[in-house]
CHARMM internal coordinates of N, CA and C (Angstrom, degrees):
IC EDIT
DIST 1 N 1 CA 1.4447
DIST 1 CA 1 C 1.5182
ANGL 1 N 1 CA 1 C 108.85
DIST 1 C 2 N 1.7717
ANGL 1 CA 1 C 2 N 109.45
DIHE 1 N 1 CA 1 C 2 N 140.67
DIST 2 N 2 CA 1.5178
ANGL 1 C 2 N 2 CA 87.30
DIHE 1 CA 1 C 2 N 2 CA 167.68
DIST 2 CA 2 C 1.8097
ANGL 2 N 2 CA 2 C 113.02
DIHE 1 C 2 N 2 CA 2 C -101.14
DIST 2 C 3 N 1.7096
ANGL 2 CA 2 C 3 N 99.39
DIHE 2 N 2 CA 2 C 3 N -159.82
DIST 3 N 3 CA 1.1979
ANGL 2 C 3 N 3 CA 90.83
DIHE 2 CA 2 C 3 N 3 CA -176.28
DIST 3 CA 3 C 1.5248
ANGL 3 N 3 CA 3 C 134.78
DIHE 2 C 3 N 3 CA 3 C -58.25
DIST 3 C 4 N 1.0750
ANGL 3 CA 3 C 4 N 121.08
DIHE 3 N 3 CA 3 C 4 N 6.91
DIST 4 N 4 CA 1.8483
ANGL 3 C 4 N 4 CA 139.05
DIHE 3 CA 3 C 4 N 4 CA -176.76
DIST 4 CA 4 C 1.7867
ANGL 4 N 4 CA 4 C 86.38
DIHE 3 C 4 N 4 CA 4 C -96.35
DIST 4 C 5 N 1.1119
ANGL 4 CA 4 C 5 N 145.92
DIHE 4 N 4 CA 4 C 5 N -31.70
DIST 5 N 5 CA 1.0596
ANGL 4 C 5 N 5 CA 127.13
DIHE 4 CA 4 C 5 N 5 CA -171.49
DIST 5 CA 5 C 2.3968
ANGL 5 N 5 CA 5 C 91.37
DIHE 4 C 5 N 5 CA 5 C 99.81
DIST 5 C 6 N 0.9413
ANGL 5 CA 5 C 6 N 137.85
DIHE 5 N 5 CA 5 C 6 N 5.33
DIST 6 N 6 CA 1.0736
ANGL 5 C 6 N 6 CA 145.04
DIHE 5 CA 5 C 6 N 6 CA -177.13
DIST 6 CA 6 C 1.5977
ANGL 6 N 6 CA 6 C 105.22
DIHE 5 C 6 N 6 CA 6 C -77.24
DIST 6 C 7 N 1.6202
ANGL 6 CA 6 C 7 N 123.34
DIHE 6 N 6 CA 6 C 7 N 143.09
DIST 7 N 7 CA 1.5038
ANGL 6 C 7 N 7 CA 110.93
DIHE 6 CA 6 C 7 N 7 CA -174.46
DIST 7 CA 7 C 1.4697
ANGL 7 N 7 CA 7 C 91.52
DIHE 6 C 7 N 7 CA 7 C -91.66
DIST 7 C 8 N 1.6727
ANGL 7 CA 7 C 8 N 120.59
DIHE 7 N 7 CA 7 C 8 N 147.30
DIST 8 N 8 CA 1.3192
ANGL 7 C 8 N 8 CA 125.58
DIHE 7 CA 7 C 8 N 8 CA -173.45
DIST 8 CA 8 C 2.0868
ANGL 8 N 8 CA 8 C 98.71
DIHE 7 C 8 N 8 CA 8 C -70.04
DIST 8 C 9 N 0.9711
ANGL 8 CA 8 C 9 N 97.61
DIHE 8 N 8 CA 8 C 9 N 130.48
DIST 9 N 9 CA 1.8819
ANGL 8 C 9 N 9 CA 86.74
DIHE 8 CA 8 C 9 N 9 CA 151.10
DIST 9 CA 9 C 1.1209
ANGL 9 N 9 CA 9 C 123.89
DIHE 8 C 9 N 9 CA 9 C -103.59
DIST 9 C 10 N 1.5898
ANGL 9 CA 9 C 10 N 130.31
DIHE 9 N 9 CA 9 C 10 N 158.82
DIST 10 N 10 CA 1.5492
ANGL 9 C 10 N 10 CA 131.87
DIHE 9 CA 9 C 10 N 10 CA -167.95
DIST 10 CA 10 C 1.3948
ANGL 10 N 10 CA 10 C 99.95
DIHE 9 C 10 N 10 CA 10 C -139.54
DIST 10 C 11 N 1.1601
ANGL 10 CA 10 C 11 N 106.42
DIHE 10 N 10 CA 10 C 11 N 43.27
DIST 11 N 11 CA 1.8736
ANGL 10 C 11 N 11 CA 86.33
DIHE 10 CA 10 C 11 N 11 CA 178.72
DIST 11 CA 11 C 1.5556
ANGL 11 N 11 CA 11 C 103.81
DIHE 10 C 11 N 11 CA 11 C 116.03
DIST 11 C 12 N 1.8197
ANGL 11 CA 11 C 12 N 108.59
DIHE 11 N 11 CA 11 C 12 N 173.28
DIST 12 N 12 CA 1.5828
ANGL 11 C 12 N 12 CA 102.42
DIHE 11 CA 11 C 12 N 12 CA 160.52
DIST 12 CA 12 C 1.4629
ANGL 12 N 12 CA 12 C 124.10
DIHE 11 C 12 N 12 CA 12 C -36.73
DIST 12 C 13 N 1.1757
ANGL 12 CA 12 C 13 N 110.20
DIHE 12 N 12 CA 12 C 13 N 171.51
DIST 13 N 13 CA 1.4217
ANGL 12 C 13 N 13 CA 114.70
DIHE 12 CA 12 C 13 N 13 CA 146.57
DIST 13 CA 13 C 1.6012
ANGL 13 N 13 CA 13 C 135.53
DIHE 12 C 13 N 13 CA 13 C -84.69
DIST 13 C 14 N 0.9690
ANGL 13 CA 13 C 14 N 117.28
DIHE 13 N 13 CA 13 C 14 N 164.96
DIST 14 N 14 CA 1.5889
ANGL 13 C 14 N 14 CA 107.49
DIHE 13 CA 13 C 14 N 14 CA 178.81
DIST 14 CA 14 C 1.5746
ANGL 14 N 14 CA 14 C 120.93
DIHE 13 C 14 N 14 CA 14 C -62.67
DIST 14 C 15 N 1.2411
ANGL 14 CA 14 C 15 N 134.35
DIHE 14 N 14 CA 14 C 15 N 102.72
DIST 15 N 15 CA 1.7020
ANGL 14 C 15 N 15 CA 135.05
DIHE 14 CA 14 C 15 N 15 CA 175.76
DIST 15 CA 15 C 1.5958
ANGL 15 N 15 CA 15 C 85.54
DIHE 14 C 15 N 15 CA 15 C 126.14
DIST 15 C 16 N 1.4342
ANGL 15 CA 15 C 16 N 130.25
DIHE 15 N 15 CA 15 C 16 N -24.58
DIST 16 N 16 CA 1.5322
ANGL 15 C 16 N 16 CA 87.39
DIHE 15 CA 15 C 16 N 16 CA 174.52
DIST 16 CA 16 C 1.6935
ANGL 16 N 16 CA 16 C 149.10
DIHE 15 C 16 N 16 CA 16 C -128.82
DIST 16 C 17 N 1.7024
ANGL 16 CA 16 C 17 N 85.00
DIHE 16 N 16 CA 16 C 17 N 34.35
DIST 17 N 17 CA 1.4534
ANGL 16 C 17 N 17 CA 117.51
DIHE 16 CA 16 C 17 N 17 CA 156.32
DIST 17 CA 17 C 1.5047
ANGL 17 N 17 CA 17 C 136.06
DIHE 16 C 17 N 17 CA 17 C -99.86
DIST 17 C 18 N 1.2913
ANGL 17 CA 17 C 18 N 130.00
DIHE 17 N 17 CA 17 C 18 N 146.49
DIST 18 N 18 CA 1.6625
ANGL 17 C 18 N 18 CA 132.52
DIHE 17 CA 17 C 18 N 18 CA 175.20
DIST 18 CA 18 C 1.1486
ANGL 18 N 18 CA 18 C 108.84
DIHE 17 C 18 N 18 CA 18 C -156.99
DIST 18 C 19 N 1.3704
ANGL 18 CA 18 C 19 N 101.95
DIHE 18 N 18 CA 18 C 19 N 71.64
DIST 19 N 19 CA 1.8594
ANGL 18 C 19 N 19 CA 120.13
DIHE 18 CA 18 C 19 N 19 CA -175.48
DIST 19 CA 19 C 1.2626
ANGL 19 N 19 CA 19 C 104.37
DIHE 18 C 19 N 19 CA 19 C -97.76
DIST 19 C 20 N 1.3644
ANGL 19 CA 19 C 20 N 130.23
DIHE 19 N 19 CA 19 C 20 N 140.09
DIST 20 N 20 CA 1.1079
ANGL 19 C 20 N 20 CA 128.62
DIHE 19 CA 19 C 20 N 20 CA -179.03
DIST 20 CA 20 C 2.0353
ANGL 20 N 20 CA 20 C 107.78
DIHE 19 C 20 N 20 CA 20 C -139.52
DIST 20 C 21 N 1.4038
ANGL 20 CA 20 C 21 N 114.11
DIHE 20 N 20 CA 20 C 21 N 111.70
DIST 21 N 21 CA 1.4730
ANGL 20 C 21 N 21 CA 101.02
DIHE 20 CA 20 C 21 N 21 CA 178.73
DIST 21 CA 21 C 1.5978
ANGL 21 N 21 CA 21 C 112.34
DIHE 20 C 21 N 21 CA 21 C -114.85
DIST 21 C 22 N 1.4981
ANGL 21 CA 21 C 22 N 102.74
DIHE 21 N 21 CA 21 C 22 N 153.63
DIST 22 N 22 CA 1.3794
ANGL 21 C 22 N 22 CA 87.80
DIHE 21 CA 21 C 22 N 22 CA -168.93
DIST 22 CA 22 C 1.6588
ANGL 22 N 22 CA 22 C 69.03
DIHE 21 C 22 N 22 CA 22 C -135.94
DIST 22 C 23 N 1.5430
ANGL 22 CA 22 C 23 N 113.79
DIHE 22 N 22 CA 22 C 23 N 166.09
DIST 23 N 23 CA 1.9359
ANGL 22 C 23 N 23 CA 141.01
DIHE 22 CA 22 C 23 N 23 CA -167.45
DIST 23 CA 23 C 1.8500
ANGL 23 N 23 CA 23 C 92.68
DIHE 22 C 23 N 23 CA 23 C -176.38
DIST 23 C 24 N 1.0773
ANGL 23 CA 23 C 24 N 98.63
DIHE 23 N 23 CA 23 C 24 N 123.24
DIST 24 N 24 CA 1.4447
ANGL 23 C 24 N 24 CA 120.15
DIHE 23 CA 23 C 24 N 24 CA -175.04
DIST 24 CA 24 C 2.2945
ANGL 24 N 24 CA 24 C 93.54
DIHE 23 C 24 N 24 CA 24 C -134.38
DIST 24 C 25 N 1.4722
ANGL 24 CA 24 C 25 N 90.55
DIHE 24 N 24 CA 24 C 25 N 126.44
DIST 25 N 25 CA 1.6099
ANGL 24 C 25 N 25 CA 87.86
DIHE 24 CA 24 C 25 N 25 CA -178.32
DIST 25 CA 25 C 1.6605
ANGL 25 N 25 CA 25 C 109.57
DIHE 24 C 25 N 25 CA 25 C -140.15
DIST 25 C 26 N 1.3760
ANGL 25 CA 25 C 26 N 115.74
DIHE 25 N 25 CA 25 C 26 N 125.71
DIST 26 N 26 CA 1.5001
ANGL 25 C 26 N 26 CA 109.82
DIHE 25 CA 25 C 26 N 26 CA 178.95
DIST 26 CA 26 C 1.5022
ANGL 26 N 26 CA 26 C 112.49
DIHE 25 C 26 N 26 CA 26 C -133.05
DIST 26 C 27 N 1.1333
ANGL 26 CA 26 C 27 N 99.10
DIHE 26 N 26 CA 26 C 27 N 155.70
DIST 27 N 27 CA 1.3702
ANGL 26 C 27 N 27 CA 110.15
DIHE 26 CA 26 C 27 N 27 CA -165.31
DIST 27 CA 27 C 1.7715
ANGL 27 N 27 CA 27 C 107.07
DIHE 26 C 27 N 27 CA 27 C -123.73
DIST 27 C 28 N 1.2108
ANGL 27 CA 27 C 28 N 116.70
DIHE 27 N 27 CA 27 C 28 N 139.67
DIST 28 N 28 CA 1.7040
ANGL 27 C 28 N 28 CA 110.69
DIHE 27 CA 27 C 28 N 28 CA 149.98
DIST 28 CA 28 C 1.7229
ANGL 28 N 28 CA 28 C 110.46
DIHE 27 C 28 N 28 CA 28 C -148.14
DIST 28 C 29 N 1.3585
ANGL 28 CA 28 C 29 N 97.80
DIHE 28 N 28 CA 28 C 29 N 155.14
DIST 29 N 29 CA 1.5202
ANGL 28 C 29 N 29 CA 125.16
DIHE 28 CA 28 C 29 N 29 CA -153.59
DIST 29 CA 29 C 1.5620
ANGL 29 N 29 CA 29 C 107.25
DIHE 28 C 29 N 29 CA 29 C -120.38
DIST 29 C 30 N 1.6204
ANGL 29 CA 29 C 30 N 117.19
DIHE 29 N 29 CA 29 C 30 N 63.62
DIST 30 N 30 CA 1.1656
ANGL 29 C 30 N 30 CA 101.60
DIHE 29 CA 29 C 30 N 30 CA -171.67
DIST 30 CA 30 C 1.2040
ANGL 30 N 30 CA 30 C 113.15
DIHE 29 C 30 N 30 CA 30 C -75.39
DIST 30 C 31 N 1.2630
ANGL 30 CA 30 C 31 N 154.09
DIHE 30 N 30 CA 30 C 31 N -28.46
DIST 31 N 31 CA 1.5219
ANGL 30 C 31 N 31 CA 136.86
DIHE 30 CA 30 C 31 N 31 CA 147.21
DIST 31 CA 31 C 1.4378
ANGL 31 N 31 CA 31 C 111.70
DIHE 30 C 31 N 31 CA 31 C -134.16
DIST 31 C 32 N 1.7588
ANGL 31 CA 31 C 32 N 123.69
DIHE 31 N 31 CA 31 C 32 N 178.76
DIST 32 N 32 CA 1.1713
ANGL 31 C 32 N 32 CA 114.59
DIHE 31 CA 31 C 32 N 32 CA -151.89
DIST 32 CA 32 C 1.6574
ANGL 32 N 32 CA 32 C 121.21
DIHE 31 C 32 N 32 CA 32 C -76.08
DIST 32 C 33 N 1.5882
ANGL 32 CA 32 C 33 N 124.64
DIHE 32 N 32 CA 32 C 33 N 131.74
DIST 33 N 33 CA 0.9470
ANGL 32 C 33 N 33 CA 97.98
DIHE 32 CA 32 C 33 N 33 CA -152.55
DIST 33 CA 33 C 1.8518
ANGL 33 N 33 CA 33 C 136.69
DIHE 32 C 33 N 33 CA 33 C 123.63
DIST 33 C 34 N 1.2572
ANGL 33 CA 33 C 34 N 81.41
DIHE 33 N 33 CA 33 C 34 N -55.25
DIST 34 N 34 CA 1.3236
ANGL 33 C 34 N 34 CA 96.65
DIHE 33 CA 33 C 34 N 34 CA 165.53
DIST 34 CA 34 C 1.4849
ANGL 34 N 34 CA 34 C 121.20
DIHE 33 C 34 N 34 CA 34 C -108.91
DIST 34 C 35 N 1.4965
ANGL 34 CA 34 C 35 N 129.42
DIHE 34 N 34 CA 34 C 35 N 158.49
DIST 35 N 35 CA 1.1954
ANGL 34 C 35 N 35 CA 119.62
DIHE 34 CA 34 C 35 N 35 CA -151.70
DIST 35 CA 35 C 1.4855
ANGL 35 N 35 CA 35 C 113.72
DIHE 34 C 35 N 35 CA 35 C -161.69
DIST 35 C 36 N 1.6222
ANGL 35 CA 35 C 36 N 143.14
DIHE 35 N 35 CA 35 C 36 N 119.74
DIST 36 N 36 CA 1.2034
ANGL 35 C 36 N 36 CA 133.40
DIHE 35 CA 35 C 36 N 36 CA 166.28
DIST 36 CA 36 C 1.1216
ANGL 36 N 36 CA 36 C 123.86
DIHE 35 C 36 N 36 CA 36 C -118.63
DIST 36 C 37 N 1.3887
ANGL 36 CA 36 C 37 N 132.10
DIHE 36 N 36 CA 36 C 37 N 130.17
DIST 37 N 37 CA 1.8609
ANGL 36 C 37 N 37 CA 124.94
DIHE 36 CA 36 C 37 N 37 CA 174.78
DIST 37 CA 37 C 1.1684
ANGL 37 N 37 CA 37 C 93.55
DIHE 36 C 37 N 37 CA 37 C -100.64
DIST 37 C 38 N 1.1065
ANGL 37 CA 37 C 38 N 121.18
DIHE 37 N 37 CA 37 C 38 N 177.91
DIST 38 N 38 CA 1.5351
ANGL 37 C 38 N 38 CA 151.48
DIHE 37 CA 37 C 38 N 38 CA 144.51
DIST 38 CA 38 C 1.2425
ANGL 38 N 38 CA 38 C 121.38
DIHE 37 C 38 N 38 CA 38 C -152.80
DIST 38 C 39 N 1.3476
ANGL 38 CA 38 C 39 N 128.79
DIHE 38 N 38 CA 38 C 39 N 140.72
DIST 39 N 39 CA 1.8035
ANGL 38 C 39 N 39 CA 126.21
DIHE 38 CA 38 C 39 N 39 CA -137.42
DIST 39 CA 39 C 1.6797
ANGL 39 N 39 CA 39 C 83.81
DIHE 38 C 39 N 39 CA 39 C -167.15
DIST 39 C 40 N 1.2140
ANGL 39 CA 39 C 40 N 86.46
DIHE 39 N 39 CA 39 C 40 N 122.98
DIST 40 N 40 CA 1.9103
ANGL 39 C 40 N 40 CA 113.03
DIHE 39 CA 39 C 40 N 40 CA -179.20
DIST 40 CA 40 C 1.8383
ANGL 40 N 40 CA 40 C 103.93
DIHE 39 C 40 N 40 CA 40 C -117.97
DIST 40 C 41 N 1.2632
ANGL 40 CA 40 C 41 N 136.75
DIHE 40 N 40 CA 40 C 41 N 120.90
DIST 41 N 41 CA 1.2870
ANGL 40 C 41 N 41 CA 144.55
DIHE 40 CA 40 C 41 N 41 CA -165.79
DIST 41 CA 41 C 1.8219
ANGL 41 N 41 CA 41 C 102.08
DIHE 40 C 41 N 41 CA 41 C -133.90
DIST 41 C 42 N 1.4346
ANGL 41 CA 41 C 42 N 111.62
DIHE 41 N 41 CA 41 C 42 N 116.66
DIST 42 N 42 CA 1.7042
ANGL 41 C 42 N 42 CA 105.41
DIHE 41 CA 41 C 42 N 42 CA 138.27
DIST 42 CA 42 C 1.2460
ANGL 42 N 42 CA 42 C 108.10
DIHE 41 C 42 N 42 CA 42 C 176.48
DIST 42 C 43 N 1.5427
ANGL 42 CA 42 C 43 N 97.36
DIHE 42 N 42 CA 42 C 43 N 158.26
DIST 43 N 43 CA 1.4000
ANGL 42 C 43 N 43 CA 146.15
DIHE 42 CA 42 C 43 N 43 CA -169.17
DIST 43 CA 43 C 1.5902
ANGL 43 N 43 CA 43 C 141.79
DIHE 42 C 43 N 43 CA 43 C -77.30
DIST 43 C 44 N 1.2624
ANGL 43 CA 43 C 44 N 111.63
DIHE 43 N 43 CA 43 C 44 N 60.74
DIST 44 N 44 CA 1.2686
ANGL 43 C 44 N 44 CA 104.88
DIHE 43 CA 43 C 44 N 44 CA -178.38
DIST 44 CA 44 C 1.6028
ANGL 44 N 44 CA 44 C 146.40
DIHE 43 C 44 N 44 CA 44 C -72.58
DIST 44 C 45 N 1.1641
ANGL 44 CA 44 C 45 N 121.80
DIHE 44 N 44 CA 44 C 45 N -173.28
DIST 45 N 45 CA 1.4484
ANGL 44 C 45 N 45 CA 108.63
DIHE 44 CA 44 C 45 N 45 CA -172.25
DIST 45 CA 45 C 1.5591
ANGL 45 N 45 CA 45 C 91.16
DIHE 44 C 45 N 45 CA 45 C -153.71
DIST 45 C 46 N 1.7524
ANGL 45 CA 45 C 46 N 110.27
DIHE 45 N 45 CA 45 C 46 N 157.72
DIST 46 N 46 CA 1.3225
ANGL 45 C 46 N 46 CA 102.72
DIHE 45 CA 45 C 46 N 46 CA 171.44
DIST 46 CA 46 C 1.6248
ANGL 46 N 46 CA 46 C 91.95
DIHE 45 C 46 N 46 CA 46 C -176.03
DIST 46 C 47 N 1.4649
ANGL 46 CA 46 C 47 N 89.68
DIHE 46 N 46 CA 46 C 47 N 161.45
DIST 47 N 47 CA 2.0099
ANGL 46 C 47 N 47 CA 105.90
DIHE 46 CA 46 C 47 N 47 CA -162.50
DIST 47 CA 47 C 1.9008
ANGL 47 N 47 CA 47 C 109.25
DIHE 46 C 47 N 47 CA 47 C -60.37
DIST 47 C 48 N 1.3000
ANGL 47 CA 47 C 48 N 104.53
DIHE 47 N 47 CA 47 C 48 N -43.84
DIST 48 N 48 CA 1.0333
ANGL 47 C 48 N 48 CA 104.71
DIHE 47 CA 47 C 48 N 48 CA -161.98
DIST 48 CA 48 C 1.8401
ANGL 48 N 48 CA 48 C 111.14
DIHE 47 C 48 N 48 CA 48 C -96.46
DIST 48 C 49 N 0.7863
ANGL 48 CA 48 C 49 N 115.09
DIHE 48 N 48 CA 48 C 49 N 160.99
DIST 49 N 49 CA 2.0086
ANGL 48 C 49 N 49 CA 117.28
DIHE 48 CA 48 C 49 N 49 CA -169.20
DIST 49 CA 49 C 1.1373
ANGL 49 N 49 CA 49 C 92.11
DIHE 48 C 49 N 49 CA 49 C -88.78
DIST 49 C 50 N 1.7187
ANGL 49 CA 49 C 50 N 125.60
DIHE 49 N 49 CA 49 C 50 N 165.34
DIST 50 N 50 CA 1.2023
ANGL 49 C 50 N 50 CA 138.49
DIHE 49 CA 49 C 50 N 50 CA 140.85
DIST 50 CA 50 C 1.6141
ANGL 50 N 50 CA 50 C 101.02
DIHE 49 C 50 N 50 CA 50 C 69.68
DIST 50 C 51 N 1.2908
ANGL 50 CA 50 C 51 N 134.91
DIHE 50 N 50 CA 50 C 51 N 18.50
DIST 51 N 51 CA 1.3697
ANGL 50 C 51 N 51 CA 140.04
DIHE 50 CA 50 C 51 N 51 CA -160.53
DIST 51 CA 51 C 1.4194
ANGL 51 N 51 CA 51 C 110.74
DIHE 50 C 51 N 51 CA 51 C -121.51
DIST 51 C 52 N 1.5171
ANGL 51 CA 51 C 52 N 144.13
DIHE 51 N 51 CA 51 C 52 N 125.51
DIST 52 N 52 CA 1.3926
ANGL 51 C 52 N 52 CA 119.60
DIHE 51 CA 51 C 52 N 52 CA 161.36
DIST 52 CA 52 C 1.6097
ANGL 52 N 52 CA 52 C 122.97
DIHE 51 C 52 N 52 CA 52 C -92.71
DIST 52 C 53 N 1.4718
ANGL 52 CA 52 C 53 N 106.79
DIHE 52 N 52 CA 52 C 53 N 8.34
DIST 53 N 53 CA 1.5368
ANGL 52 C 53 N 53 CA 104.64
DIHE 52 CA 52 C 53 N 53 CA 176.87
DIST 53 CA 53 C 1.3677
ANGL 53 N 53 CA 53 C 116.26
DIHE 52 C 53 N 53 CA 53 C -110.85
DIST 53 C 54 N 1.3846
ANGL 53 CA 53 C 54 N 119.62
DIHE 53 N 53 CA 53 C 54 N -176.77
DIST 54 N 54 CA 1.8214
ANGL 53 C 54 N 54 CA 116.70
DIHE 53 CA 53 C 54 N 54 CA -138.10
DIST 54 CA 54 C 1.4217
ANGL 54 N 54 CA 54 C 130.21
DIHE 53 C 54 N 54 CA 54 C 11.13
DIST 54 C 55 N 1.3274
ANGL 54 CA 54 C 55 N 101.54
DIHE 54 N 54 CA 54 C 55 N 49.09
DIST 55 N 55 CA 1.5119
ANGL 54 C 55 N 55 CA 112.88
DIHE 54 CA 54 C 55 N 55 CA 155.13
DIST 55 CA 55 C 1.3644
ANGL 55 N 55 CA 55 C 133.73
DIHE 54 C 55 N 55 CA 55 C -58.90
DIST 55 C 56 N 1.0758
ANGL 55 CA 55 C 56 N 120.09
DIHE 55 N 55 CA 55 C 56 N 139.54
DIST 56 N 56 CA 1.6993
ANGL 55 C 56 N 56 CA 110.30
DIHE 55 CA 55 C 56 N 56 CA -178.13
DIST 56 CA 56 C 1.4021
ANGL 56 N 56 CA 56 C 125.26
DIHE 55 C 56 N 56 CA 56 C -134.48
DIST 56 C 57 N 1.2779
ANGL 56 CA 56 C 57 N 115.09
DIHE 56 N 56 CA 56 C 57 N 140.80
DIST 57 N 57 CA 1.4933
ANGL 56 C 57 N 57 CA 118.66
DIHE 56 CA 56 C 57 N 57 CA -154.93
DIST 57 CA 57 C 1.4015
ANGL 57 N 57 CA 57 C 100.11
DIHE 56 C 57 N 57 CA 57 C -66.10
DIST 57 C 58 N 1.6298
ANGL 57 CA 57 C 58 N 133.28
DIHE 57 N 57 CA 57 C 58 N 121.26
DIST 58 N 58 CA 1.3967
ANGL 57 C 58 N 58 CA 114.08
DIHE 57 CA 57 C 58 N 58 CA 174.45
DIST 58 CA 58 C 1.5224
ANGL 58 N 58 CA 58 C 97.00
DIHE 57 C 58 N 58 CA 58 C -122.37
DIST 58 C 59 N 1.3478
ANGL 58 CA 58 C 59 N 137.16
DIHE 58 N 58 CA 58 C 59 N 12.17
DIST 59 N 59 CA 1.5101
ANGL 58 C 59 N 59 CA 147.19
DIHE 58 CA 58 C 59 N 59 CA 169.52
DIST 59 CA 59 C 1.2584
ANGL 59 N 59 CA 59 C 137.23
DIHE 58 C 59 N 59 CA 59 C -146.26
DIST 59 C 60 N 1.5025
ANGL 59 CA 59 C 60 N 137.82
DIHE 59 N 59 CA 59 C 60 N 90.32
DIST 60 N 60 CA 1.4668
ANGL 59 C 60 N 60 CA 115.20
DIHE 59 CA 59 C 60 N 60 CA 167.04
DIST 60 CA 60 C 1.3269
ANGL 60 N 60 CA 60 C 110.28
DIHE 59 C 60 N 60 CA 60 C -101.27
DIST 60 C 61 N 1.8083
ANGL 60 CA 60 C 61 N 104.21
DIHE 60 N 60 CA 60 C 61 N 165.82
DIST 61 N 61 CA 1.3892
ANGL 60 C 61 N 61 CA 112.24
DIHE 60 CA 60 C 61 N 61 CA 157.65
DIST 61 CA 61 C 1.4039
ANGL 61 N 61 CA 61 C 119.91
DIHE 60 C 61 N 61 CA 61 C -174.36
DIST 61 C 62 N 1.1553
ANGL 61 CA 61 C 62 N 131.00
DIHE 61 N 61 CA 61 C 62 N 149.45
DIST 62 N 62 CA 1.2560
ANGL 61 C 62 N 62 CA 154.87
DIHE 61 CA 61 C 62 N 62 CA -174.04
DIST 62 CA 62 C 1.5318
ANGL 62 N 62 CA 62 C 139.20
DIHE 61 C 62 N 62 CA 62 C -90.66
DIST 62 C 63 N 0.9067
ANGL 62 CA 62 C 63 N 109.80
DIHE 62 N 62 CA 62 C 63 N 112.52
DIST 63 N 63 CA 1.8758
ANGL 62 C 63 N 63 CA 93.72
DIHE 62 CA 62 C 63 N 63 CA 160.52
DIST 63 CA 63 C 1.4237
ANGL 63 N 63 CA 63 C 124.87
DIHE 62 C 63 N 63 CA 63 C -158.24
DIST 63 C 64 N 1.3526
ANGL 63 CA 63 C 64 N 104.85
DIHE 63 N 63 CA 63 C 64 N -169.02
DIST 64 N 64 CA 1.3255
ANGL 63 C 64 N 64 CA 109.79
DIHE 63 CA 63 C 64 N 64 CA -166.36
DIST 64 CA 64 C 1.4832
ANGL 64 N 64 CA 64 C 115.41
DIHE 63 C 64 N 64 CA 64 C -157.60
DIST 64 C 65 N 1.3611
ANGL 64 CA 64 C 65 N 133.26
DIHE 64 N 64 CA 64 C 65 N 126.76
DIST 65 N 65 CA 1.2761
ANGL 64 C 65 N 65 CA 137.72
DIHE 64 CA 64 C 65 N 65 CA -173.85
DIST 65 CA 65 C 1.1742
ANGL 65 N 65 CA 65 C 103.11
DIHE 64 C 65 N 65 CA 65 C -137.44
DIST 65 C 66 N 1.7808
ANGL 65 CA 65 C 66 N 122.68
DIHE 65 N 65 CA 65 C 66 N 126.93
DIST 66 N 66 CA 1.5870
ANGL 65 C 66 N 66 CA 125.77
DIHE 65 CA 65 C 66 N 66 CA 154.68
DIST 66 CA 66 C 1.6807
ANGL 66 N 66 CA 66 C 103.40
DIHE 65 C 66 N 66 CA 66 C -118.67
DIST 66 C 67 N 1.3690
ANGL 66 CA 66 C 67 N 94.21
DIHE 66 N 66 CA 66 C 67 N 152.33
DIST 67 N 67 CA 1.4963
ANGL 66 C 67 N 67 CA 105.33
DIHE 66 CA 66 C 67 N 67 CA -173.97
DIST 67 CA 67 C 1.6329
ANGL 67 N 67 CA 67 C 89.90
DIHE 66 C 67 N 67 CA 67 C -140.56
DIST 67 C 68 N 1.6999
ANGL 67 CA 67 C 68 N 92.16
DIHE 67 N 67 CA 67 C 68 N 159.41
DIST 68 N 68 CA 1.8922
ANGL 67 C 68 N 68 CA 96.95
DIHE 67 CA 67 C 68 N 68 CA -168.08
DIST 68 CA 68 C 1.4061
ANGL 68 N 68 CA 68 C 79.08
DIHE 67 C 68 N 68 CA 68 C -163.84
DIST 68 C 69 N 1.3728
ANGL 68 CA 68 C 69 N 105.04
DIHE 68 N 68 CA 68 C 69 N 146.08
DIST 69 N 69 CA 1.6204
ANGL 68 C 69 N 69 CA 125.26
DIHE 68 CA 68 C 69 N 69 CA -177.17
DIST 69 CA 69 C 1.7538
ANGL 69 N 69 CA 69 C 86.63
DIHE 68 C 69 N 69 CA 69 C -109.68
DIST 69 C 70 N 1.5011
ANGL 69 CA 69 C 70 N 110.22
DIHE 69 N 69 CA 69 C 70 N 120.76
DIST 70 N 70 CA 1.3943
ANGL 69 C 70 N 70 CA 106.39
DIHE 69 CA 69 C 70 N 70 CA 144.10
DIST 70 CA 70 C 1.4290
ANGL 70 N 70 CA 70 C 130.21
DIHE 69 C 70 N 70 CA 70 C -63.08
DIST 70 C 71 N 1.3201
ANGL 70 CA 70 C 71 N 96.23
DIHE 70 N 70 CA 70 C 71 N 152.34
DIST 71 N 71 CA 1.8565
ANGL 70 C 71 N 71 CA 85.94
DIHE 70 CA 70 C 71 N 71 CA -166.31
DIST 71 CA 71 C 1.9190
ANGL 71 N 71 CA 71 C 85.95
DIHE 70 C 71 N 71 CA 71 C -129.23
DIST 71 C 72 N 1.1734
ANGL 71 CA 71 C 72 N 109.65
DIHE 71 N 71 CA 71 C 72 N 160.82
DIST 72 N 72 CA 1.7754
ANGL 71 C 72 N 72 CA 128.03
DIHE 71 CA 71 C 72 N 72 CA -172.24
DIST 72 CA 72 C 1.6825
ANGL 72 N 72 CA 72 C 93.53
DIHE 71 C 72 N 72 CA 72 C -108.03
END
COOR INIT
IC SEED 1 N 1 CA 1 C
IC BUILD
């Protein structure tokens, strides 16, 4: 409870979520300085709790960042 005497909430309740996230991230460093990620993200959903089958895709996404230090 907080200070009002109110019960805190944290989220669903138990039985009526089946969220599932997955973030996959890679990187390579071909010399110092220079820099590439690539980052794969998504989000599923599905009827039943506590289950990993009939899941369903409800998010993708992608990206990509290179960074490079100019050098003098």
């Amino acid at each position: 409870e907080d200070d009002a005497g109110n019960p805190i909430s944290g989220g669903p309740a138990a039985g009526e979520s089946n969220d599932l996230r997955v973030d996959l991230l890679a990187s390579y460093e071909p010399s110092p300085g220079t820099v590439m990620f690539l980052g794969y993200g998504t989000g599923m959903s599905g009827a039943r709790t506590l289950t990993l089958d009939r899941l369903t895709r409800e998010e993708d996404g992608v990206f990509m960042k290179v960074a490079y230090l100019f050098r003098r």
